[in-house]
N, C-alpha and C positions, 0 to 999 in steps of 0.2 A: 688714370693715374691716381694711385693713392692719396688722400686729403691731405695727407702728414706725410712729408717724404722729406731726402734732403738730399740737395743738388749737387754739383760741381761748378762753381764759378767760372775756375779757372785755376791756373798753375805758374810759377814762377820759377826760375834758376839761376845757378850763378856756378859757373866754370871759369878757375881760374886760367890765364893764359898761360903761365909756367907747364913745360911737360916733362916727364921723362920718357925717354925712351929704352926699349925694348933693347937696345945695345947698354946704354948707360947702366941699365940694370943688372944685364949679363956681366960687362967689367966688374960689376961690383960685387958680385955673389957666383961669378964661375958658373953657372948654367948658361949654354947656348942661347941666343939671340933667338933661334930658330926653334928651340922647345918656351919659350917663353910665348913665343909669337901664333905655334901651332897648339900646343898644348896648353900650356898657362891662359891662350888665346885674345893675349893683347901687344898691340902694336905700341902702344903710348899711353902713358895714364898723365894727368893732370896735376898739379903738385903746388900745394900754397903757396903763393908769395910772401913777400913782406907783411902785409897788410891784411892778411887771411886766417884772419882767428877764426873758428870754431864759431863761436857769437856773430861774430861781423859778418861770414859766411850766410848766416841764417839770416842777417839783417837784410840784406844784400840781394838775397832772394826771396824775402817778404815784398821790398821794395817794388822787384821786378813781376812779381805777384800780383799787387794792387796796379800796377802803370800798365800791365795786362789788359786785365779787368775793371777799371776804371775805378772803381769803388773807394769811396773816402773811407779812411782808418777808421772814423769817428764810428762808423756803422760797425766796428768788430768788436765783438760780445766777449769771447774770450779766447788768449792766443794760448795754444800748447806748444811746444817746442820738443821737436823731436829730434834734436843738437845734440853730440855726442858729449861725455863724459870727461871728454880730452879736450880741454878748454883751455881759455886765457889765465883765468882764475878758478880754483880749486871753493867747492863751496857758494856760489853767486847764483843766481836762478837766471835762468837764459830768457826764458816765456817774458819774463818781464822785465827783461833788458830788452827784445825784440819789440814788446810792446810800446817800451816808451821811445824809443828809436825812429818806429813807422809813426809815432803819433796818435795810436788808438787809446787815446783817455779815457775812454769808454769801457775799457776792456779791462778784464784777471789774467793772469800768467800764471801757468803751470807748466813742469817740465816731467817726462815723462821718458823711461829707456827701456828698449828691449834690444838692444845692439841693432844688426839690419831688419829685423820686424819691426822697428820702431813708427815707420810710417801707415804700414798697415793696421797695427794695432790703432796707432791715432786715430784711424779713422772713422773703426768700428765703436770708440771710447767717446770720440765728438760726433756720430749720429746718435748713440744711445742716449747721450748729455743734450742733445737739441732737441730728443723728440718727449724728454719728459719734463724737461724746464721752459717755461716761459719767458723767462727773461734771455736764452740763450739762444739768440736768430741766426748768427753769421759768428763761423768759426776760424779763425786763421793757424793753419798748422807749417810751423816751418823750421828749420833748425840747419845747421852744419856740421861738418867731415872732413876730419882728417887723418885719421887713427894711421896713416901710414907712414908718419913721422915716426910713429914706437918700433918700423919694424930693424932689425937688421938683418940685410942680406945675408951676411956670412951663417944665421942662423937658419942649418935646415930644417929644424922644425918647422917652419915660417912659409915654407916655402909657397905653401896654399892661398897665401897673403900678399905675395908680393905685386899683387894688383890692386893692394888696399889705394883708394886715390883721394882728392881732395875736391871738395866743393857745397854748393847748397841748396836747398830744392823749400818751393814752399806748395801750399794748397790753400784755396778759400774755400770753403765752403756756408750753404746758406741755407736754409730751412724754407720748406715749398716752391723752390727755387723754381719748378717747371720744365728742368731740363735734365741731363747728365747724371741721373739718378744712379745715388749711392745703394747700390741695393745690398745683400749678405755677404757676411766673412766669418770666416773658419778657423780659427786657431789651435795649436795645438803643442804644448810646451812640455819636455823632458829635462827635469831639474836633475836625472844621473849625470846630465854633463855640464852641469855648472861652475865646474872648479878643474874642468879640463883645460881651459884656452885663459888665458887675462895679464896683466899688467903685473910684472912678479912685485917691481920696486915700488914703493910711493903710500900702498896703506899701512893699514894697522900691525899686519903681518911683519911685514920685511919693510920698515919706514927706511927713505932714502938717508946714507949716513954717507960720512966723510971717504969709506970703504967701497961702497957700492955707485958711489956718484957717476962714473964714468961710463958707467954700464948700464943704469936705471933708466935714462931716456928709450935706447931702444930695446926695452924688455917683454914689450908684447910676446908672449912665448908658449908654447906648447904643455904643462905641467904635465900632463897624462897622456903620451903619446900613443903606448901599445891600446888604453882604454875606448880611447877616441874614436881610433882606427878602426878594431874591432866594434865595437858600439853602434857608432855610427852608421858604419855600411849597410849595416842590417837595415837600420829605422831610416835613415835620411831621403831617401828619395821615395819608399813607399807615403812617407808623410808628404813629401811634395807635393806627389800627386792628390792624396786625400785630401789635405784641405782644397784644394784646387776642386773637385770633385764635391765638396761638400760643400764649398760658395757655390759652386753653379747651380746645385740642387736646390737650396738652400732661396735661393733667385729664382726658379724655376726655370733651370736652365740644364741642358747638359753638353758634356764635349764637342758633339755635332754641333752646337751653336755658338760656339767660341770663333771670335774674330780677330783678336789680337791678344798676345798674354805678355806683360807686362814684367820682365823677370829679373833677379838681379844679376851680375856678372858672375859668372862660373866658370870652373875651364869648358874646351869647347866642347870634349866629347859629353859631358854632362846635358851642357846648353840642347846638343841637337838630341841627345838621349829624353829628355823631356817634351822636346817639339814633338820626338816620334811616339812616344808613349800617347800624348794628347790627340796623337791622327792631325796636327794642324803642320803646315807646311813654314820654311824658315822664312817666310815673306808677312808671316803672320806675327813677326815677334822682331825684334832687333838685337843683334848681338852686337855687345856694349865693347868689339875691339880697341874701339879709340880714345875708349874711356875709362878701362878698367872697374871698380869698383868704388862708387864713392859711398859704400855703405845702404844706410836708408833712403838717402836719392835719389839710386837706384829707377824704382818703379816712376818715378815722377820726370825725371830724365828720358828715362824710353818711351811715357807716354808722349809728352811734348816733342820729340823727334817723330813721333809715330804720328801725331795730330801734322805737324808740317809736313812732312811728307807723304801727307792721303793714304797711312795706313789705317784712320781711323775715320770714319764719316758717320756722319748720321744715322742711328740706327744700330751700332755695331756693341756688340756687345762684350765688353772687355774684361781682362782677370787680372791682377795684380798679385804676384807671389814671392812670398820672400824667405828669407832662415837669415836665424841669429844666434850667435855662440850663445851657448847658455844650454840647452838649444831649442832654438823656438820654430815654427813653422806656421805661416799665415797668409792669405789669400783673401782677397774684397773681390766684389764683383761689380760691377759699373754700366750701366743703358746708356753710351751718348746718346745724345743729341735729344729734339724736342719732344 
């Protein structure tokens, strides 16, 4: 084992109880139950409560994180937050509202986005930051999602979205830890489509006015439709693969040794497009029907179902993939166990 490495503690989450379903959804936007459910490829997504900010989200599964892991706050060096942008408050720093939340007095807050690469990014940004600072032992990365309040159904641009879900996911991590090594990740970002997908009402652009109020909550919207479409097709999935492909190498690792791949929700034929390109089989991976999309959670959500239910044991060696409007593509690589 390498002298300087850095581990995986452990994981935390928080799914709210509230759902929507796959009917609820069709009433509301006229697409069939049955193309949502085969195609769109979810039965139910999870949907904030009362009490389900953005922030509190992240808190929530920091909490469940640490009560995990057993590990006292006091030991976390520095918290990142990788909490979405759609928050309680406009302008607040999440890292350290989570921090002072769990109690880690010991610790910096910093908040960091890459829409759904946001967790994989963290990862690769807090083993870089643990292996050349001293003073940084134990990282806690957690944040929350709910971006699927901005959507509205009636809008079909959207319609690729409408699995957006709610919830929170955290990570500890710890330097020399001896176990669940963090090993290489791949990134790979296209800033032509930066200004294709986002939030029309609310900044500097199009500030929410007396005019636009009724309409500006769900404006999540498509701006560059034909661009996207076309753009996109081209680069998106050959990127999937490559970073996927350049963590494993990168780990010394290739697709033949891949055990479990950690991915975000997509529709289905995508999802199994990916298993079969990989040569890995769908027993290897989990598809997120019952939960749709909660963004960067994501990866942290499938691996803990994957840890519970013995798809991952000792020894296995795991890939974590994700894409983020913008658009981003990024991929860690992971050794469980000792």
């Amino acid at each position: 084992m390498k002298k300087n490495h850095v581990g995986i503690v452990g994981f935390g989450t928080y799914i709210p109880e509230e759902v929507e379903t796959a009917e609820e959804i069709s009433e509301k936007s006229g697409v069939p139950a049955d193309v949502i459910k085969n195609k769109f490829g979810f039965y139910q997504k999870p949907v904030a409560g009362k009490d389900d900010g953005t922030m509190e989200m992240g808190v929530k599964a920091a909490k469940a994180c640490l009560k995990n892991t057993g590990v006292d706050p006091k030991e976390i060096d520095l918290v990142i937050s990788i909490g979405e942008e759609y928050k309680e408050y406009p302008l607040v720093t999440t890292g350290i509202y989570i921090q002072e939340k769990i109690g880690a007095i010991n610790a910096w807050g910093i908040d960091i986005a890459q829409r759904c690469g946001t967790a994989v990014a963290a990862m690769k940004i807090a083993k870089a930051m643990m292996l050349e600072d001293d003073g940084i032992s134990t990282v806690l990365i957690a944040g929350g999602y709910r971006n699927g309040d901005l959507i509205d159904y009636q809008n079909p641009r959207v319609s690729f979205m409408y699995n957006l879900a709610a919830g929170g996911g955290a990570i500890l991590l710890k330097k020399n830890l001896g176990r669940n090594l963090l090993l290489e990740s791949s990134i790979i970002s296209d800033g032509s489509f930066a200004q294709d997908v986002g939030v029309r009402y609310g900044g500097t652009k199009y500030p929410i006015d007396a005019e636009n109020l009724k309409k500006s909550k769900k404006s999540l919207d498509v701006f560059d439709s034909e661009h996207m479409k076309q753009g996109l097709g081209e680069v998106s999935m050959p990127n999937f693969l490559k970073v996927i492909d350049q963590s494993l190498e990168k780990s010394g690792y290739a697709r033949k040794d891949l055990d479990y791949l950690a991915i975000l929700h997509m529709k289905r034929s995508a999802h199994e497009f990916v298993l079969s390109e990989l040569g890995i089989s769908p027993e290897q991976s989990i598809y997120l029907e019952d939960f749709g999309h909660i963004g960067q959670v994501d990866q942290i959500l499938s691996t803990e179902l994957a840890l519970e239910s013995g798809k991952i044991i000792n020894g296995s060696v795991i890939t974590w993939v994700s894409a983020g409007i913008g658009y981003a593509w990024d991929a860690c690589t992971i050794k469980w166990g000792s």
